[in-house]
PDB file of N, CA, C and O in Angstrom:
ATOM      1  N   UNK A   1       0.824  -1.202   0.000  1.00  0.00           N
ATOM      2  CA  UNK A   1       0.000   0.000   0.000  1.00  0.00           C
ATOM      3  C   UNK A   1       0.863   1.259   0.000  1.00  0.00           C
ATOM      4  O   UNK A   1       1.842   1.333   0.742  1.00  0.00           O
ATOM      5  N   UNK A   2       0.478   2.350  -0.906  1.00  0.00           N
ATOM      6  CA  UNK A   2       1.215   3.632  -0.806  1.00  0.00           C
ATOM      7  C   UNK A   2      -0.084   4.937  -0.683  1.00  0.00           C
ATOM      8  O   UNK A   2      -1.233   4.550  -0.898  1.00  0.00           O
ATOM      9  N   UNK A   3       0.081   6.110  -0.418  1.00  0.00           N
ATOM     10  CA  UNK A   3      -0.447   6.870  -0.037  1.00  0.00           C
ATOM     11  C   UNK A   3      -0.318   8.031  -1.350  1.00  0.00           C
ATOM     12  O   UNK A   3       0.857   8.215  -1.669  1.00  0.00           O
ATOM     13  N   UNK A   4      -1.210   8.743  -2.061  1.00  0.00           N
ATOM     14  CA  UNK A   4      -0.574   9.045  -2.878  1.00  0.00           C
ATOM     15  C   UNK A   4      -1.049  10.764  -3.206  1.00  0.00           C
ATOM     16  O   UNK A   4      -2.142  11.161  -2.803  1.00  0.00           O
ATOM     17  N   UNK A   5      -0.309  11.488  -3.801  1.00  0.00           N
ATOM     18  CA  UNK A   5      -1.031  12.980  -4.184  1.00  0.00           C
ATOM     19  C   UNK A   5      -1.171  13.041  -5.585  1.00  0.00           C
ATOM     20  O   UNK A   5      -0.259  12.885  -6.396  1.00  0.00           O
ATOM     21  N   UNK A   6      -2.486  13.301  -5.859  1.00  0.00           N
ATOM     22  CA  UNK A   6      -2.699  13.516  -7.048  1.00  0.00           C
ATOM     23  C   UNK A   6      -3.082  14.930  -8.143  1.00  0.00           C
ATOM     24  O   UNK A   6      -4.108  15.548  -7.859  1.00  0.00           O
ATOM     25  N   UNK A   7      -2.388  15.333  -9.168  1.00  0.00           N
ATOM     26  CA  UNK A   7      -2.694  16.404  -9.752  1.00  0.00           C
ATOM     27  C   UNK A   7      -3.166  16.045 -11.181  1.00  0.00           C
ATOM     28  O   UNK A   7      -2.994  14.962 -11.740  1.00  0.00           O
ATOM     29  N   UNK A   8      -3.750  17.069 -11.645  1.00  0.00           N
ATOM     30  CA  UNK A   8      -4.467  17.384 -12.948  1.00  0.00           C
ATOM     31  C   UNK A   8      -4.282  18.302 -13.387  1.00  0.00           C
ATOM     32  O   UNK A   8      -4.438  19.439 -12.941  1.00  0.00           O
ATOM     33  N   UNK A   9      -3.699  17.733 -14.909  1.00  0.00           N
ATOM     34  CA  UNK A   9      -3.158  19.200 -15.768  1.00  0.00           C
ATOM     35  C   UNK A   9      -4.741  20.029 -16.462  1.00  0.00           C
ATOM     36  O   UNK A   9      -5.930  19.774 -16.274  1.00  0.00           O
ATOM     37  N   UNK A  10      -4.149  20.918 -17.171  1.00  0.00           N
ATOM     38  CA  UNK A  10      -4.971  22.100 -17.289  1.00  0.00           C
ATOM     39  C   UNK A  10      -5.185  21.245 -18.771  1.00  0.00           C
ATOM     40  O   UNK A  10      -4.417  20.364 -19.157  1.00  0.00           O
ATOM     41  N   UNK A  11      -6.334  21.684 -19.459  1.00  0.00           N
ATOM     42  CA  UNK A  11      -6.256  21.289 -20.833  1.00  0.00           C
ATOM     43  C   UNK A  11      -5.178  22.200 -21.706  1.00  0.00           C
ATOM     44  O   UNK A  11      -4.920  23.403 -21.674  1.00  0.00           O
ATOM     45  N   UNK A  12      -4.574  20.915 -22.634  1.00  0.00           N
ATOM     46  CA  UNK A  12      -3.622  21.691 -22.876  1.00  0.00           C
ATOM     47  C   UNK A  12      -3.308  20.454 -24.482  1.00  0.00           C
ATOM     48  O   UNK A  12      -3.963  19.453 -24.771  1.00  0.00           O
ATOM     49  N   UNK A  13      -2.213  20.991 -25.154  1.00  0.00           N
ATOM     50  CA  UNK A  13      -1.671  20.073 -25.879  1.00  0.00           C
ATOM     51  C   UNK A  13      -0.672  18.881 -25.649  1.00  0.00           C
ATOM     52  O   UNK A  13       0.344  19.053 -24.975  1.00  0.00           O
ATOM     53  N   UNK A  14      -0.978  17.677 -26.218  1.00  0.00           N
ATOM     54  CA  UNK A  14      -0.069  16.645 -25.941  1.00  0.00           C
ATOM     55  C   UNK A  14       1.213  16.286 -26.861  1.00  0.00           C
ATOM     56  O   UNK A  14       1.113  15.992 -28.052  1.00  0.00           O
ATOM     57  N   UNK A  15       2.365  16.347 -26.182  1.00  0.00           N
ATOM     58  CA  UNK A  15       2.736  15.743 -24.807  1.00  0.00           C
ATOM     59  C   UNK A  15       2.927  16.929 -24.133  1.00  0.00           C
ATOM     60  O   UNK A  15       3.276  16.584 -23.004  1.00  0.00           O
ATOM     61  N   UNK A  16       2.900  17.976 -24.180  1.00  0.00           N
ATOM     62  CA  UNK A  16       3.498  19.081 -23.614  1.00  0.00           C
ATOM     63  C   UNK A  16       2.756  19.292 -22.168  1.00  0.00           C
ATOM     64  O   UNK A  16       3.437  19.507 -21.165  1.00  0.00           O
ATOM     65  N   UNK A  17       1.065  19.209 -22.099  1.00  0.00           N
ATOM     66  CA  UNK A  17       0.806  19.093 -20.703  1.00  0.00           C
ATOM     67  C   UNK A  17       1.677  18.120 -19.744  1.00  0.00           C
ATOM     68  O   UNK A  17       2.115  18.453 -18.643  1.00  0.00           O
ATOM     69  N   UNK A  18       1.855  16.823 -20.378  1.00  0.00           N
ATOM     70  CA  UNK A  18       2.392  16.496 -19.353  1.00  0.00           C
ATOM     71  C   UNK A  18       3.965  16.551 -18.800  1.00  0.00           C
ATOM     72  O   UNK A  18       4.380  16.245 -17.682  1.00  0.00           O
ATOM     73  N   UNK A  19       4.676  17.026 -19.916  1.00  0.00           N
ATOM     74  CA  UNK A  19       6.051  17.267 -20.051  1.00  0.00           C
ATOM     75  C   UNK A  19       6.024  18.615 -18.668  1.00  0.00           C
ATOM     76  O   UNK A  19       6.835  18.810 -17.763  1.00  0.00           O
ATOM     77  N   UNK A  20       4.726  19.354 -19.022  1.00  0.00           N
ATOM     78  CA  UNK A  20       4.544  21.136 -17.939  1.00  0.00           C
ATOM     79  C   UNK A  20       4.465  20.172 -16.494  1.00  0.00           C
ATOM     80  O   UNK A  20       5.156  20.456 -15.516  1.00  0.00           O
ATOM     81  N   UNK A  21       3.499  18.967 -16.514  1.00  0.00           N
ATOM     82  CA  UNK A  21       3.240  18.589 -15.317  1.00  0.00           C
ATOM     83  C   UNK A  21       4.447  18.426 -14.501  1.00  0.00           C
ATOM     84  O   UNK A  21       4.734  19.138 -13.538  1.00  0.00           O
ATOM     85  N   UNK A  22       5.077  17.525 -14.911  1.00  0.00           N
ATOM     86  CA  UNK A  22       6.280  16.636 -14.370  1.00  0.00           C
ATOM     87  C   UNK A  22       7.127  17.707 -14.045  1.00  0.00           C
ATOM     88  O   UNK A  22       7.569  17.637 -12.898  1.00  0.00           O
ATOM     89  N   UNK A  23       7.616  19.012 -14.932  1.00  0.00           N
ATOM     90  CA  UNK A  23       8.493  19.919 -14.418  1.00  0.00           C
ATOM     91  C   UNK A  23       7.968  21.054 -13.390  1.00  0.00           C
ATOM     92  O   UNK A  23       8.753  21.884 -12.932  1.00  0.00           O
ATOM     93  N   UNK A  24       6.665  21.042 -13.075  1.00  0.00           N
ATOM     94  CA  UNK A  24       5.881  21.608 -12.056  1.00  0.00           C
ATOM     95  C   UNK A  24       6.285  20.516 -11.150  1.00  0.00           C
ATOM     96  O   UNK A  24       7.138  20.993 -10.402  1.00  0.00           O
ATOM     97  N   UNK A  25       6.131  19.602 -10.937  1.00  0.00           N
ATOM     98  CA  UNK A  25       6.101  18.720  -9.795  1.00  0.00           C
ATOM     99  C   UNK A  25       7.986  18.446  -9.171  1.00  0.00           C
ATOM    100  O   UNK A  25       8.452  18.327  -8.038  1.00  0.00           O
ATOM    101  N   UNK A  26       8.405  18.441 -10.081  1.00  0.00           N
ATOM    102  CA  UNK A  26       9.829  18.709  -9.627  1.00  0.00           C
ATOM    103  C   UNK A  26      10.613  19.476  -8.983  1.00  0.00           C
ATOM    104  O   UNK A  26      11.736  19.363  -8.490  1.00  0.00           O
ATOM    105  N   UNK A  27       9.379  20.758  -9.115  1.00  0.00           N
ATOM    106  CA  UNK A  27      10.251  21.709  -9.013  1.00  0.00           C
ATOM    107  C   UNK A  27       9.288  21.814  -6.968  1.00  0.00           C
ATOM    108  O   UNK A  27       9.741  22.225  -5.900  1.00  0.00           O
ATOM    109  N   UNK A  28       8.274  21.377  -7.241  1.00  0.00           N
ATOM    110  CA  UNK A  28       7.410  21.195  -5.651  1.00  0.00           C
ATOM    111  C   UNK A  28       8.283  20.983  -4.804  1.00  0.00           C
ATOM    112  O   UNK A  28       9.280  20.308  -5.060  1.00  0.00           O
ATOM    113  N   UNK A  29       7.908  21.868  -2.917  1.00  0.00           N
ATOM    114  CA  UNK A  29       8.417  21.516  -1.950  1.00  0.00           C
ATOM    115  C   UNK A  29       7.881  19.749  -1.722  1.00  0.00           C
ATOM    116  O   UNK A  29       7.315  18.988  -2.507  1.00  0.00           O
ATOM    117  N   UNK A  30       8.279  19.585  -0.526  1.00  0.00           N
ATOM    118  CA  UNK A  30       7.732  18.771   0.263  1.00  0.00           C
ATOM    119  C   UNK A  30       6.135  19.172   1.287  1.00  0.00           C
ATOM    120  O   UNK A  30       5.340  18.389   1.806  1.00  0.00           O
ATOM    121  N   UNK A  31       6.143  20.322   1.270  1.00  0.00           N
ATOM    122  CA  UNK A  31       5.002  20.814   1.866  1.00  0.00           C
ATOM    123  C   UNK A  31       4.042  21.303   0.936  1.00  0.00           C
ATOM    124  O   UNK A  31       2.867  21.487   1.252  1.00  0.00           O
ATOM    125  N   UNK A  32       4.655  21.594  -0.582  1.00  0.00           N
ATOM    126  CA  UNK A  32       3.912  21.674  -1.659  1.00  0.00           C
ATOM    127  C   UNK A  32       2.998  20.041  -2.124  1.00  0.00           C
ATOM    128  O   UNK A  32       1.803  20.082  -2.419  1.00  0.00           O
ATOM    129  N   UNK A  33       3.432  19.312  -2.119  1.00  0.00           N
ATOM    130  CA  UNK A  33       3.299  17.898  -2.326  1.00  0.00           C
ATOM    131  C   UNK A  33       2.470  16.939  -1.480  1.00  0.00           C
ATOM    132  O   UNK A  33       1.955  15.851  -1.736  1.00  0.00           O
ATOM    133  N   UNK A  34       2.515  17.770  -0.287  1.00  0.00           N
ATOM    134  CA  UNK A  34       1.718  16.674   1.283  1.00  0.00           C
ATOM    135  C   UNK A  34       2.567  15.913   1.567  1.00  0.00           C
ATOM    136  O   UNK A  34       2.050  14.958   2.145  1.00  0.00           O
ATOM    137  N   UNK A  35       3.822  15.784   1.460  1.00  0.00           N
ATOM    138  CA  UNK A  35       4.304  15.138   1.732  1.00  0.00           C
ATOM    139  C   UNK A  35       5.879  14.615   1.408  1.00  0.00           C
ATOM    140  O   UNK A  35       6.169  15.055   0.295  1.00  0.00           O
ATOM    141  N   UNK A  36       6.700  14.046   1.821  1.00  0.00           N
ATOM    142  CA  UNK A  36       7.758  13.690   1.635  1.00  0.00           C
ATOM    143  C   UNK A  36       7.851  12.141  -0.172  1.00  0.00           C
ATOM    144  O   UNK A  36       7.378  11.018   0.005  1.00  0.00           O
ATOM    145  N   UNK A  37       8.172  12.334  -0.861  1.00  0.00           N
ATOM    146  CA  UNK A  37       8.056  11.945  -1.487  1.00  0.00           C
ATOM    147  C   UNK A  37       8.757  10.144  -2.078  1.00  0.00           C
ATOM    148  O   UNK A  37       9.928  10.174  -2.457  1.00  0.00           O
ATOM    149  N   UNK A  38       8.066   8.796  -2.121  1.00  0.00           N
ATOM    150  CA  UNK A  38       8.940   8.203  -2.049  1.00  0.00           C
ATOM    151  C   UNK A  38       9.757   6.983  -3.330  1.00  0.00           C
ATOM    152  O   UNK A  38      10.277   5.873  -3.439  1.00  0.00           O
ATOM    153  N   UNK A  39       9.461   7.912  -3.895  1.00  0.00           N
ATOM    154  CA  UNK A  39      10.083   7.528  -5.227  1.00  0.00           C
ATOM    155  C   UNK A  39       9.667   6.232  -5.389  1.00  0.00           C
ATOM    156  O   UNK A  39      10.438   5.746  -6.215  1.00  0.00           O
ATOM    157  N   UNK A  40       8.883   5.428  -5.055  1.00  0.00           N
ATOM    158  CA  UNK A  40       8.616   3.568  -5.429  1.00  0.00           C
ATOM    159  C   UNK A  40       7.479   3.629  -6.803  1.00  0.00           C
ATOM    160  O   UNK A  40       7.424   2.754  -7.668  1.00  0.00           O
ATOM    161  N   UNK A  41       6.801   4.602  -6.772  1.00  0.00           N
ATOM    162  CA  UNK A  41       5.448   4.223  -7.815  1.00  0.00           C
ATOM    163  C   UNK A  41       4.649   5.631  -8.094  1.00  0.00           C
ATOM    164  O   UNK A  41       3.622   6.057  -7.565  1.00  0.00           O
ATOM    165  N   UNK A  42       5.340   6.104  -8.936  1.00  0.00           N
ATOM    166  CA  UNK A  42       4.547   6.977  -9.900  1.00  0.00           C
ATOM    167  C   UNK A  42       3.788   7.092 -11.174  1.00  0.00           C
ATOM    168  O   UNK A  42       4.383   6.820 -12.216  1.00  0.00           O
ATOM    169  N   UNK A  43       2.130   7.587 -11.224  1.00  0.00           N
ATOM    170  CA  UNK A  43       2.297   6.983 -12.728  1.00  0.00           C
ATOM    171  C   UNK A  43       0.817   8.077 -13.232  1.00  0.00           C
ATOM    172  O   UNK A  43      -0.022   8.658 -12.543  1.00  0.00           O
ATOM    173  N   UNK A  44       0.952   8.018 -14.229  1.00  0.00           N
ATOM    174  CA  UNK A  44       0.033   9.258 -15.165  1.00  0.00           C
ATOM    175  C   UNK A  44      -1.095   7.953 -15.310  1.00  0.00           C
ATOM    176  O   UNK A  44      -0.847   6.766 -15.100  1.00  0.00           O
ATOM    177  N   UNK A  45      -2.782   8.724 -15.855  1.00  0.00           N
ATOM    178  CA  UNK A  45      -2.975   7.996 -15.493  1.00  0.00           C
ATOM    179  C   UNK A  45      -4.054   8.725 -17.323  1.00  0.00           C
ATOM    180  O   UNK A  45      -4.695   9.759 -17.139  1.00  0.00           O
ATOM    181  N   UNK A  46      -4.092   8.249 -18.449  1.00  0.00           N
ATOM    182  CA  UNK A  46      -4.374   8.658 -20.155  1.00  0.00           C
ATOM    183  C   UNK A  46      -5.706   7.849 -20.026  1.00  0.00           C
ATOM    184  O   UNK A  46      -5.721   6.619 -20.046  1.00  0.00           O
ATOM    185  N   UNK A  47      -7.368   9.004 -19.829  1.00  0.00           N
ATOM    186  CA  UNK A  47      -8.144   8.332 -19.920  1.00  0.00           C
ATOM    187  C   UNK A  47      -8.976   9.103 -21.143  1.00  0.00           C
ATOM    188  O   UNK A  47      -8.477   9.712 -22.089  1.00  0.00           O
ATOM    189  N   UNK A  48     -10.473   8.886 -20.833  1.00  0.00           N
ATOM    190  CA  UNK A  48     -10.772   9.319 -21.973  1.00  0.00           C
ATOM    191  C   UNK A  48     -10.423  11.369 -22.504  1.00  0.00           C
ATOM    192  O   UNK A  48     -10.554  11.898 -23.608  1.00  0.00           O
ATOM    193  N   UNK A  49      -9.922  12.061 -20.997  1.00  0.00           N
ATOM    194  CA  UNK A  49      -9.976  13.203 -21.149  1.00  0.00           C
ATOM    195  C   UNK A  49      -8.549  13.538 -22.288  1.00  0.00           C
ATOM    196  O   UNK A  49      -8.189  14.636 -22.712  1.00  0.00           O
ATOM    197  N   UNK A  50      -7.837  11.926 -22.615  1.00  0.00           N
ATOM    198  CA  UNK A  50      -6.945  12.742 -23.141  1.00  0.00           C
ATOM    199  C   UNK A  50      -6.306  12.117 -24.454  1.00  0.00           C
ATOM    200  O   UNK A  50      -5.147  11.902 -24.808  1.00  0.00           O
ATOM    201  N   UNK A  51      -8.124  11.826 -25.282  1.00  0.00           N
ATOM    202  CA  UNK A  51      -8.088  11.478 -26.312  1.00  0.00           C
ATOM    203  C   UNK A  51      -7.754  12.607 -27.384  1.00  0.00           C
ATOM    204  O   UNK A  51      -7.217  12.272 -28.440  1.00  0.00           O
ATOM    205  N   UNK A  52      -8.100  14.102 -27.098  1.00  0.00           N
ATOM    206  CA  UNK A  52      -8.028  15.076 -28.059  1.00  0.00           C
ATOM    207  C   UNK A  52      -7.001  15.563 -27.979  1.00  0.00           C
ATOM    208  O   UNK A  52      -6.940  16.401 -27.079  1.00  0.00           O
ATOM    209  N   UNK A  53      -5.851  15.375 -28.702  1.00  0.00           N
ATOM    210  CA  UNK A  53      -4.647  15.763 -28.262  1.00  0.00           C
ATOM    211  C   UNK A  53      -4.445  17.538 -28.242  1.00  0.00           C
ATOM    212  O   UNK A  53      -3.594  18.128 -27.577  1.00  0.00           O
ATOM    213  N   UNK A  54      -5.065  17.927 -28.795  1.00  0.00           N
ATOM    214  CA  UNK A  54      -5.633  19.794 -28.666  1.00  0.00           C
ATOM    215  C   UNK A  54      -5.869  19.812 -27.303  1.00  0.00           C
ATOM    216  O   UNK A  54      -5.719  21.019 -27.117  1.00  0.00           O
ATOM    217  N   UNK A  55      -6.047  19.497 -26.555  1.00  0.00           N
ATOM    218  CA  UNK A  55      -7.183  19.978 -24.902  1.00  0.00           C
ATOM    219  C   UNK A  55      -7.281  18.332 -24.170  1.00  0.00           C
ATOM    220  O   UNK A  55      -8.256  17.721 -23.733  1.00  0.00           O
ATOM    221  N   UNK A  56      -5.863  17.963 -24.260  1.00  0.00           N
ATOM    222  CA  UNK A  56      -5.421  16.894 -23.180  1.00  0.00           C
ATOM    223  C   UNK A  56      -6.165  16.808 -21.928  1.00  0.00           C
ATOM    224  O   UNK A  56      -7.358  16.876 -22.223  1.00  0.00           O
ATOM    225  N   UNK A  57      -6.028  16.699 -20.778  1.00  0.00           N
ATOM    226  CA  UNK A  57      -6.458  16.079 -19.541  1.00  0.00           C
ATOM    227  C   UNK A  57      -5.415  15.108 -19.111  1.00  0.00           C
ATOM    228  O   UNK A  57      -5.297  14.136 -19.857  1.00  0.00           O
ATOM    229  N   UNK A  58      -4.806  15.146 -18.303  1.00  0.00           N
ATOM    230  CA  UNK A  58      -3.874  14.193 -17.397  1.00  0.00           C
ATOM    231  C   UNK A  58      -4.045  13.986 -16.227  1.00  0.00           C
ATOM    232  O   UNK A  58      -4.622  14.961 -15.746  1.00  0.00           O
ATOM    233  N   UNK A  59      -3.786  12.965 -15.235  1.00  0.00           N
ATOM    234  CA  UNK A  59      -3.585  13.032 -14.038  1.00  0.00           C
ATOM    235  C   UNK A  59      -2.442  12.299 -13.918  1.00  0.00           C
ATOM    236  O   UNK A  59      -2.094  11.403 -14.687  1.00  0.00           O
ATOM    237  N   UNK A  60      -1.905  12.652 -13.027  1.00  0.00           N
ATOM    238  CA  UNK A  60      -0.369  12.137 -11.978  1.00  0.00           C
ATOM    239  C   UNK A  60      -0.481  11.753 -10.676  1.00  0.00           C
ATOM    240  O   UNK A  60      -0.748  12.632  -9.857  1.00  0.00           O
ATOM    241  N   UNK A  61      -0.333  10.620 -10.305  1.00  0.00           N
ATOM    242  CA  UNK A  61      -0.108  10.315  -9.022  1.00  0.00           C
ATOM    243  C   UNK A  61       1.031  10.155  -8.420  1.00  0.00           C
ATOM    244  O   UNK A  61       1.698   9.169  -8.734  1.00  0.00           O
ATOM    245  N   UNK A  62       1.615  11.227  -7.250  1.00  0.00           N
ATOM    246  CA  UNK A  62       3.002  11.019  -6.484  1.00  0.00           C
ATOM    247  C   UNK A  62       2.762  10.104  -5.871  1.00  0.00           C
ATOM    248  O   UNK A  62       1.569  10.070  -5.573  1.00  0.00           O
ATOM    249  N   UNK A  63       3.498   9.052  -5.401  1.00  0.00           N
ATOM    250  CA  UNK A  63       3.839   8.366  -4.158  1.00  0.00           C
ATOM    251  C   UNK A  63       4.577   9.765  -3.022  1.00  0.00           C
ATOM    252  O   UNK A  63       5.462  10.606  -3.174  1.00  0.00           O
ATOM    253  N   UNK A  64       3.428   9.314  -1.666  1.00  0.00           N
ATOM    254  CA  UNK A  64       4.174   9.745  -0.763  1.00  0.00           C
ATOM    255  C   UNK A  64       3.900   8.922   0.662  1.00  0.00           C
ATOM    256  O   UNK A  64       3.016   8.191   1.108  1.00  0.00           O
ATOM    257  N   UNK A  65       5.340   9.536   1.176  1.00  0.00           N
ATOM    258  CA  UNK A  65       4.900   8.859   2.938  1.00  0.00           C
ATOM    259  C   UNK A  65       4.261   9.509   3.547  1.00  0.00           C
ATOM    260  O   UNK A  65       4.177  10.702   3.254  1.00  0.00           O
ATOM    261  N   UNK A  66       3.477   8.911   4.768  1.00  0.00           N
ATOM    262  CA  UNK A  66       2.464   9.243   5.543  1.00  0.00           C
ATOM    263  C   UNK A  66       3.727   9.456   6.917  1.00  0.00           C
ATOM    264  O   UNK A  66       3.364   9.801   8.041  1.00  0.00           O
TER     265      UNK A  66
END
């Protein structure tokens, strides 16, 4: 079991929303995040919001510790 924070990009074009995501999230504190972060299982998650590659939809889930 992991605990996890999740974000959602803005509509946007693909890949570039998520290329914006990942370098937003990198650049996050630890208090930005909820948490201390633990690198085991990260993962985007391409559903139907991000069939139009014009006006993407992403989500990201961090692993973090509790």
């Amino acid at each position: 079991p992991q605990n996890y924070m999740k974000f959602t990009s803005s509509p946007g074009l693909m890949p570039k929303v998520v290329i914006d995501m990942w370098q937003n999230i990198w650049k996050m504190t630890e208090s930005d995040l909820g948490g201390q972060r633990t690198y085991l299982a990260d993962f985007e998650i391409y559903d139907e919001r991000s069939h139009d590659r014009n006006q993407a939809v992403v989500d990201v889930y961090i692993g973090i510790k509790q």
